[in-house]
C-alpha positions, -999 to +999 in steps of 0.1 A: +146+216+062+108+227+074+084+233+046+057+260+049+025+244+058-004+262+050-034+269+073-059+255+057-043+220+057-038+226+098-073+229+100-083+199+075-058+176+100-073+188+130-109+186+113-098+146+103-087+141+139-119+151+155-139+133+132-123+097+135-115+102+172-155+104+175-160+072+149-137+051+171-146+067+210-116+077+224-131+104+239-152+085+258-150+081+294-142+047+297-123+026+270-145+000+247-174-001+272-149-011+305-140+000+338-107+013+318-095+044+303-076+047+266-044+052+286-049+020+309-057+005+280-029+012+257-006+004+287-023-032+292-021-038+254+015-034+258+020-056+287+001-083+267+031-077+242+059-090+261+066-113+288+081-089+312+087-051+310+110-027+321+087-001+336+111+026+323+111+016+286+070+013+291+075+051+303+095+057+271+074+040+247+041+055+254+053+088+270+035+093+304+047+109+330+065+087+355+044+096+388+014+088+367+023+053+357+038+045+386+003+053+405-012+030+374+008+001+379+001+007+416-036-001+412-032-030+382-011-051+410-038-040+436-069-055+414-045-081+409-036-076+370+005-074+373+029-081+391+062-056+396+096-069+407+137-063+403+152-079+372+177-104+380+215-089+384+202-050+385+184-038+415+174-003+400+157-020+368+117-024+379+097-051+358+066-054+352+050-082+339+006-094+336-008-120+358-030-145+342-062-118+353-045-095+336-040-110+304-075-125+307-084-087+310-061-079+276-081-108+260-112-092+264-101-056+254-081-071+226-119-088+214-136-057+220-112-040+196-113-061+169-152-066+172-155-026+170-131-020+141-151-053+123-184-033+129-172+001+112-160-021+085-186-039+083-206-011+068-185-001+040-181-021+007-153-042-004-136-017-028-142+007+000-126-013+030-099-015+007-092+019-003-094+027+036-070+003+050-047+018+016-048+055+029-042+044+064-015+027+052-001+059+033-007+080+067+016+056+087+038+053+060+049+097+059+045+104+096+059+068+108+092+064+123+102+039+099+087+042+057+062+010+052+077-017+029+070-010-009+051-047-012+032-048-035+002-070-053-012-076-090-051-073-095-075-075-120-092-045-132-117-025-110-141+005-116-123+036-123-089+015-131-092+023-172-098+063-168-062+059-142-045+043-171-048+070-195-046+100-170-015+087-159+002+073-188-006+109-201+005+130-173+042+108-165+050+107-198+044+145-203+066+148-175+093+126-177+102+124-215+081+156-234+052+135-252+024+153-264-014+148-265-011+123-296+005+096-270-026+097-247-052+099-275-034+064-288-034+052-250-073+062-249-080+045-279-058+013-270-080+013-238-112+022-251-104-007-278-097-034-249-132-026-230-148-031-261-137-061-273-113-079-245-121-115-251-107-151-233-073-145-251-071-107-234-063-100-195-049-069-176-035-062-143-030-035-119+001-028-092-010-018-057+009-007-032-012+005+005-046+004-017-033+025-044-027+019-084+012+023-093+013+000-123-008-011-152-005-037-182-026-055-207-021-088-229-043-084-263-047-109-288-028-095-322-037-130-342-044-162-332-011-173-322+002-136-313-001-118-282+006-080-276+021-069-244+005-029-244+004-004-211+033-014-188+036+017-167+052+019-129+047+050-111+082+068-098+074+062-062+069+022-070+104+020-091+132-003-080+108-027-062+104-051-091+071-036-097+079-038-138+092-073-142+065-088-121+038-074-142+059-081-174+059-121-163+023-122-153+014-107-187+039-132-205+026-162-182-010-158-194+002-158-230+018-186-226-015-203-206-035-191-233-018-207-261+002-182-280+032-192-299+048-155-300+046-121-279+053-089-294+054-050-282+059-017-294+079+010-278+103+039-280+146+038-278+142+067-248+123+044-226+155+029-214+138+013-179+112-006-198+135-017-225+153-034-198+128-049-180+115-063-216+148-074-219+154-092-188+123-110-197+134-125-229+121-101-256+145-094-282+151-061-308+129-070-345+127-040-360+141-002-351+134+031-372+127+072-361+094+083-347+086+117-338+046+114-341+044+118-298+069+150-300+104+144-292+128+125-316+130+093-310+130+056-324+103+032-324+112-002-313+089-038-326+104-063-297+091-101-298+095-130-281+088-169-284+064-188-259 
């Protein structure tokens, strides 16, 4: 099924292609400063990733006209960069394969590459080359052939990470089970509390998955030998990954480093995923009674655990 795609979005991709086509050259006459164009190059880049190819499936791959690579496969094996032969058993299968010039050529374009990427990186900061390499990796993941793997890594808190918390907790939980402003004025205040105050006894973490937050949690000290897990949150797109129970042990493994004898959190009956994940973990039911302070009827849940 074909959605309707607005014109203004046609014209913002074709803007984005024109722009980064300039920042990176292709354009250019001549690839990376050589004697070779983007399509020469693209097919000696994926010579250099095989021993020997079947000129047909090099056709295939990179979808150039068969006259025209034959005529550039032609001139590598004049300038003496492949060489072309039968494969063994099947006359009408042509291979194609680098000579030891020809991968010293790749070698030099492949070091060219990398040295112009590490330049236009080079000029950006770290949280910046980050959130870069993230959307790229969002770009290949919706118009790849195959989705990108939901990996995923735990951080510490950046800039810009406690104003995500709350607008998220606040619009998913809106969405997904009803709760009114009360639950993101408490998740404000939580947050606002833990910037204040967060001492050696308090931590937090974030999910990231291609350079974007999908998960948060915090550990706060409640006494000296008490801990409170507050926060856990997984965005929809990150669920059934292990997103939850990873950053559920990380908060319980610095509780335990940090000397507490007991771990305790609050939540509510109709939060069935996090329940289980809390579960799974080892925390166990204390104390159960109704709760409608965030809007819908519900129960609020005290769950501890021993360190």
């Amino acid at each position: 099924m074909k959605t309707a795609v607005p014109s203004d979005r046609v014209t913002a991709v074709r803007a984005f292609n024109r722009f980064y086509t300039s920042v990176i050259g292709v354009l250019n006459e001549w690839l990376l400063e050589t004697s070779y164009s983007l399509t020469e190059g693209r097919v000696i880049f994926e010579l250099a990733r095989r021993d020997a190819c079947e000129v047909a499936d090099l056709r295939r791959s990179l979808d150039l006209d068969a006259g025209y690579l034959s005529r550039m496969l032609s001139r590598f094996e004049a300038d003496g960069l492949i060489v072309r032969g039968r494969a063994e058993g099947d006359s009408r299968r042509q291979l194609a394969r680098l000579t030891e010039r020809g991968r010293d050529v790749f070698q030099d374009l492949d070091a060219r590459s990398t040295a112009q990427i590490e330049r236009i990186l080079s000029g950006l900061t770290e949280e910046d080359q980050r959130r870069l390499v993230g959307a790229m990796g969002v770009i290949e993941g919706l118009l790849g052939e195959h989705p990108r793997s939901a990996s995923f890594v735990l951080r510490p808190l950046g800039p810009g990470d406690l104003g995500w918390v709350i607008q998220r907790h606040g619009a998913l939980y809106a969405a997904e089970y009803g709760f009114n402003a009360s639950f993101e004025t408490l998740v404000a205040r939580v947050v606002a509390e833990y910037a204040e105050h967060h001492g050696p006894g308090d931590d937090a973490w974030i999910a990231e998955i291609d350079g974007e937050p999908v998960g948060s949690i915090f550990c706060v000290r409640e006494s000296e030998r008490v801990a409170r897990l507050r926060l856990l949150l997984v965005e929809p797109s990150a669920r059934g990954h292990g997103v939850g129970r990873r950053l559920v042990e990380e908060c319980v493994r610095f509780a335990r480093r940090s000397g507490y004898d007991e771990m305790v959190l609050w939540t509510h009956d109709i939060l069935t995923d996090a329940r289980r994940v809390y579960e799974r973990a080892g925390f166990e039911l204390a104390e159960e009674e109704p709760y409608d302070g965030f809007g819908p009827d519900a129960k609020e849940q005290t769950w501890r655990m021993k360190l």
